[in-house]
C-alpha positions, 0 to 999 in steps of 0.5 A: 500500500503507498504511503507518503514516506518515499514520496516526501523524500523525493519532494512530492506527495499525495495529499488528501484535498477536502472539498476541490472539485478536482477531486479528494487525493491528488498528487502534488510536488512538495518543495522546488525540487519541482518546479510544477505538479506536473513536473512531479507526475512525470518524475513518478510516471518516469519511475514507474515506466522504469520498475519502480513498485513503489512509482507504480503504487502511487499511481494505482493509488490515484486511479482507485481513489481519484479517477479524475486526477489520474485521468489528468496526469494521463492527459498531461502525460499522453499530451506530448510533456514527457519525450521518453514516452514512445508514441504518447502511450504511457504503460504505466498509466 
C-alpha cells in the first residue's frame, strides 16, 4: 500500500484535498525540487515506466481513489510533456 514516506523524500506527495472539485487525493510536488505538479507526475510516471513498485503504487493509488486526477496526469502525460514516452502511450498509466 503507498504511503507518503518515499514520496516526501523525493519532494512530492499525495495529499488528501477536502472539498476541490478536482477531486479528494491528488498528487502534488512538495518543495522546488519541482518546479510544477506536473513536473512531479512525470518524475513518478518516469519511475514507474522504469520498475519502480513503489512509482507504480502511487499511481494505482490515484486511479482507485481519484479517477479524475489520474485521468489528468494521463492527459498531461499522453499530451506530448514527457519525450521518453514512445508514441504518447504511457504503460504505466
Amino acid at each position: 500500500m503507498f504511503d507518503n514516506t518515499q514520496a516526501a523524500d523525493e519532494g512530492w506527495v499525495i495529499c488528501e484535498c477536502f472539498g476541490s472539485e478536482d477531486g479528494p487525493w491528488q498528487m502534488q510536488r512538495l518543495d522546488e525540487r519541482f518546479s510544477t505538479d506536473g513536473d512531479a507526475w512525470l518524475h513518478v510516471v518516469q519511475q514507474a515506466e522504469e520498475g519502480s513498485v513503489y512509482h507504480s503504487e502511487a499511481l494505482e493509488f490515484l486511479r482507485r481513489n481519484n479517477p479524475r486526477e489520474h485521468a489528468a496526469i494521463r492527459r498531461f502525460i499522453v499530451g506530448g510533456r514527457s519525450p521518453s514516452i514512445s508514441g504518447g502511450d504511457s504503460q504505466s498509466l
